[in-house]
DOLUM-184587 format. One record per residue (C-alpha): residue number from 0; residue in three letters; y, x, z. Coordinates in steps of 0.2 Angstrom, whole numbers. Example, Ala and Ser with C-alpha at 12.3 -4.5 7.8 and 13.67 -1.06 7.14 Angstrom:
<rs>
+-----+------+-------+-------+-------+
| pos | code |     v |     u |     w |
+-----+------+-------+-------+-------+
|   0 |  ALA |   -22 |    62 |    39 |
|   1 |  SER |    -5 |    68 |    36 |
+-----+------+-------+-------+-------+
</rs>
This chain:
<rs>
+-----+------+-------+-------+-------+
| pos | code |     v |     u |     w |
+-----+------+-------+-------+-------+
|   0 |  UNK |   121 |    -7 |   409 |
|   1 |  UNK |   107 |   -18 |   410 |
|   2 |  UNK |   105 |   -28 |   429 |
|   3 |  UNK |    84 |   -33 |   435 |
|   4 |  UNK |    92 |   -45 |   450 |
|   5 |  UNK |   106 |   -55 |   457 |
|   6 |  UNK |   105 |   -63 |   472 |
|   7 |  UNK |   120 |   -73 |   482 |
|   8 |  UNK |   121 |   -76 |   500 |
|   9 |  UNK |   133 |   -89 |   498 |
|  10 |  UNK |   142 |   -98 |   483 |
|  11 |  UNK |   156 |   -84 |   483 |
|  12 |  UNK |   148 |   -65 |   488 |
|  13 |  UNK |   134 |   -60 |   478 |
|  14 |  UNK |   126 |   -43 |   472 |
|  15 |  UNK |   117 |   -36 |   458 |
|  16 |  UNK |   107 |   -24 |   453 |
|  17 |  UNK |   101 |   -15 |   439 |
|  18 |  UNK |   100 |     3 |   428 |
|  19 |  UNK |   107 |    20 |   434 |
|  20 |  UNK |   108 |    16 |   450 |
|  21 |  UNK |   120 |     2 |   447 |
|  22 |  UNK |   125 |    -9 |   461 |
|  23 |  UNK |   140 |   -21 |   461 |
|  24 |  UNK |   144 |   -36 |   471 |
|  25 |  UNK |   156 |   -51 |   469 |
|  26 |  UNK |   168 |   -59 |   482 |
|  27 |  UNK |   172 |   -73 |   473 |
|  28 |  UNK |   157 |   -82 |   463 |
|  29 |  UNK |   154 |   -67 |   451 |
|  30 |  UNK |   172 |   -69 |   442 |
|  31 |  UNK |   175 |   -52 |   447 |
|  32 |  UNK |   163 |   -37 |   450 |
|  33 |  UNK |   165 |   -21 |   460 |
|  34 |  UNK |   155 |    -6 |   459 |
|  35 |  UNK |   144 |    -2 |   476 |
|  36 |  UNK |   134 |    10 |   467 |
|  37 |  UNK |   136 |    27 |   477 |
|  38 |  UNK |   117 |    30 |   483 |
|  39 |  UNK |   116 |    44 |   472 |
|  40 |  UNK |   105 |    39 |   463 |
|  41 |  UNK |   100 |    37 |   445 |
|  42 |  UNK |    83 |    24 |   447 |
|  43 |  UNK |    83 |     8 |   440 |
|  44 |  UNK |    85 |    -6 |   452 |
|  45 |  UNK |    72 |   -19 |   450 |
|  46 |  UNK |    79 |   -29 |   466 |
|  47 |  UNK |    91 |   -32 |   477 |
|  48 |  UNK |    91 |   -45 |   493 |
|  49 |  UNK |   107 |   -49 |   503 |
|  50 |  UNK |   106 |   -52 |   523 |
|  51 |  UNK |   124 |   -51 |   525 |
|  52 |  UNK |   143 |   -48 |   517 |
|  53 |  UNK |   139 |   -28 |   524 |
|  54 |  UNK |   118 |   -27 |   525 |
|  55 |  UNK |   110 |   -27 |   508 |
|  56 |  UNK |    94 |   -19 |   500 |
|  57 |  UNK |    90 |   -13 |   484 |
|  58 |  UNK |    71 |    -6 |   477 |
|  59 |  UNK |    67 |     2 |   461 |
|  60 |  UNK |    54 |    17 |   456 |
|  61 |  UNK |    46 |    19 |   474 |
|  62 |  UNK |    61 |    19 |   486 |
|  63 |  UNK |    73 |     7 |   495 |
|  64 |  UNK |    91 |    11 |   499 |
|  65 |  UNK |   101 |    -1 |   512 |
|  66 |  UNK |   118 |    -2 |   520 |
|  67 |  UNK |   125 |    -9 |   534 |
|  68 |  UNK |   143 |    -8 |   527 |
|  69 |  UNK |   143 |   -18 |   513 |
|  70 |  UNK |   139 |    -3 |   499 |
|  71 |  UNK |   150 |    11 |   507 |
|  72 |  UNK |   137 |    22 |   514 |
|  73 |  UNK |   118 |    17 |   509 |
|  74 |  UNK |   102 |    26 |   518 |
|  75 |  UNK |    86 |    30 |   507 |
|  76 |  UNK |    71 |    21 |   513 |
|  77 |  UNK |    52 |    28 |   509 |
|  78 |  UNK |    43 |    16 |   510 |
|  79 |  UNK |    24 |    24 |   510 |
|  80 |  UNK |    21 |    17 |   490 |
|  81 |  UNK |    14 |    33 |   480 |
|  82 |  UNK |    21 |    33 |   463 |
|  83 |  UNK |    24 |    15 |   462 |
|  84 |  UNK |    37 |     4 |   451 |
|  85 |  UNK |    45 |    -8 |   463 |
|  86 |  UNK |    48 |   -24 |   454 |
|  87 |  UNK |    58 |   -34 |   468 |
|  88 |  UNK |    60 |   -33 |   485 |
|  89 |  UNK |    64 |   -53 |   496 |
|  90 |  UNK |    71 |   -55 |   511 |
|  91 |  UNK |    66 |   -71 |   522 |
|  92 |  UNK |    79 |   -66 |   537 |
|  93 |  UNK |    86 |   -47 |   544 |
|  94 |  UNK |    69 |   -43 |   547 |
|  95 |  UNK |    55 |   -48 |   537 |
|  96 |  UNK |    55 |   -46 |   518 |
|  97 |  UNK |    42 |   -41 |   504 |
|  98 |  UNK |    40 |   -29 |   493 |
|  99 |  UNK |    30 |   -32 |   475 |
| 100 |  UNK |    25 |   -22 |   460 |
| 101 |  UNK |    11 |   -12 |   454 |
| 102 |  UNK |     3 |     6 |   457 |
| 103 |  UNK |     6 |    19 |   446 |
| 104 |  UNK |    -1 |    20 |   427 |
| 105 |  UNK |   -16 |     8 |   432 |
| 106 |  UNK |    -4 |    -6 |   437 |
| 107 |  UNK |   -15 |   -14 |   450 |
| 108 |  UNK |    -2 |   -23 |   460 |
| 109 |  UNK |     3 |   -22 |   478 |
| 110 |  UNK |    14 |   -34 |   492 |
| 111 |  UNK |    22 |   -23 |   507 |
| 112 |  UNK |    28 |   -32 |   522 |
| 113 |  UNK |    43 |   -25 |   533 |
| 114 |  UNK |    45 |   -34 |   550 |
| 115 |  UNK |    60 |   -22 |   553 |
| 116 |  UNK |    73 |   -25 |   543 |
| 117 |  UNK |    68 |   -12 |   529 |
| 118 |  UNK |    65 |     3 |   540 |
| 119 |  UNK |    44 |     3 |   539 |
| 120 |  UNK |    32 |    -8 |   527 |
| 121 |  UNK |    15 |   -12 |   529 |
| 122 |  UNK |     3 |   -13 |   516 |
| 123 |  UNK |    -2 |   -33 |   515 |
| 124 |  UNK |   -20 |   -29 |   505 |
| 125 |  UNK |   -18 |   -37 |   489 |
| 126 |  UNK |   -34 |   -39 |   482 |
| 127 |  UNK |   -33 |   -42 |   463 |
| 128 |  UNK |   -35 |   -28 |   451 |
| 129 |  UNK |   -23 |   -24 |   435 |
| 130 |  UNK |   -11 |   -38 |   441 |
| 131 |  UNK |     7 |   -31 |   441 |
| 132 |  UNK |    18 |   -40 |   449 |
| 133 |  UNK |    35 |   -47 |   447 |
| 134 |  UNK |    41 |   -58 |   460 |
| 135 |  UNK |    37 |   -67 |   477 |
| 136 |  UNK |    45 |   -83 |   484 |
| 137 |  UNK |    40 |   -87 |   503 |
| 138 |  UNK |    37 |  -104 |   514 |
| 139 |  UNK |    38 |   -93 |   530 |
| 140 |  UNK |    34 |   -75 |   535 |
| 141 |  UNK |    15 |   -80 |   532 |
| 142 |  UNK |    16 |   -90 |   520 |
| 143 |  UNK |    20 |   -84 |   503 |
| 144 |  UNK |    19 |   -87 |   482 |
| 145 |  UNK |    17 |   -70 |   473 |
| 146 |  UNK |    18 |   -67 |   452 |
| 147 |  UNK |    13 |   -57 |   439 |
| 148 |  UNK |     7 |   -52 |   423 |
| 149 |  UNK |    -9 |   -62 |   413 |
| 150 |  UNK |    -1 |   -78 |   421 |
| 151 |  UNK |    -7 |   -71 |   438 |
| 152 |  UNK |    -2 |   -85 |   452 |
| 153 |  UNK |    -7 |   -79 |   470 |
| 154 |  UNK |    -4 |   -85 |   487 |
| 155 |  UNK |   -10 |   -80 |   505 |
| 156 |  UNK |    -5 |   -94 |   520 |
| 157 |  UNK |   -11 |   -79 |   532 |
| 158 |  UNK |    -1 |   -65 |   528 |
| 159 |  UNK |   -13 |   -57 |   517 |
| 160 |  UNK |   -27 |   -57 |   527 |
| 161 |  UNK |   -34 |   -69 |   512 |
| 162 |  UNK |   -28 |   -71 |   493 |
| 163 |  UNK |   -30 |   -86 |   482 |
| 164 |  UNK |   -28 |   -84 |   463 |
| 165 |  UNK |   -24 |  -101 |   454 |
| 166 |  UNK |   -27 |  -103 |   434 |
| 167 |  UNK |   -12 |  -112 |   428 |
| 168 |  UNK |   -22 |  -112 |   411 |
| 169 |  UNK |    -7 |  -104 |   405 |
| 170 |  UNK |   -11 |   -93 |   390 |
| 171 |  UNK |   -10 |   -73 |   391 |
| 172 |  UNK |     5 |   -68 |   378 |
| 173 |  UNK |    25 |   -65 |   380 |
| 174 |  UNK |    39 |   -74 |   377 |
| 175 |  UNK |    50 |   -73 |   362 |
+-----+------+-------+-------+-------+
</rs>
């Protein structure tokens, strides 16, 4: 199995997230691992954000899947993004988190807001072209730092009402 994202919610419960719909959590600072995998699904899981020991969220391909129960029963989430790779999904609290990646084949990137916990997402209008996305760090729920491909840095202070790009003068290759 190869995992996309690990997140922790405190030094001893954390989950992870990867290929094949695989899902598995820890209960004692990742010594061991149990599967939670039984959405059902075969997508790759490119994210995964812990609220609680029982709500958790995981993205990959275009859907979200969530549970209340700690991974015993999950609940498929559309969330409104045609034929789009997910790349990661944050979570600043229970209700507000992001959603990054990039549109279909053309790859121009996208940030969805939900204010709900998950259950909707609104479209937060990113404006740059060709820029797939990979991750978002946030300073509030307005506030926020997202990444991509080409070096791409963006941030918006007004919830994406505005974008800025910054040129780290970092140069437009991989990393081997």
């Amino acid at each position: 199995a190869a995992f996309s994202d690990v997140a922790f919610l405190n030094p001893q419960f954390g989950v992870t997230s990867g290929n094949n719909g695989g899902i598995f959590k820890t209960t004692d600072g990742g010594t061991n691992w149990i599967n939670i995998g039984t959405t059902g699904s075969t997508a790759g899981f490119n994210g995964v954000a812990v609220i609680d020991t029982n709500t958790i969220l995981v993205a990959g391909s275009n859907v979200v899947y969530k549970t209340t129960n700690g991974g015993t029963n999950w609940n498929q989430i559309n969330p409104g993004i045609p034929a789009s790779p997910i790349s990661r999904i944050r979570m600043l609290n229970a209700n507000t988190g992001y959603l990054i990646g990039a549109s279909g084949v053309s790859g121009i990137g996208f940030v969805y807001k939900t204010t709900d916990g998950g259950l909707t997402w609104t479209n937060q209008n990113f404006p740059f072209s060709n820029n797939m996305l990979y991750d978002v760090a946030f300073r509030n729920d307005t506030d926020y730092v997202v990444v991509g491909a080409g070096g791409g840095v963006f941030r918006t202070s007004n919830d994406g009402a505005s974008w800025i790009q910054y040129n780290l003068g970092l140069p437009n290759a991989g990393v081997s």
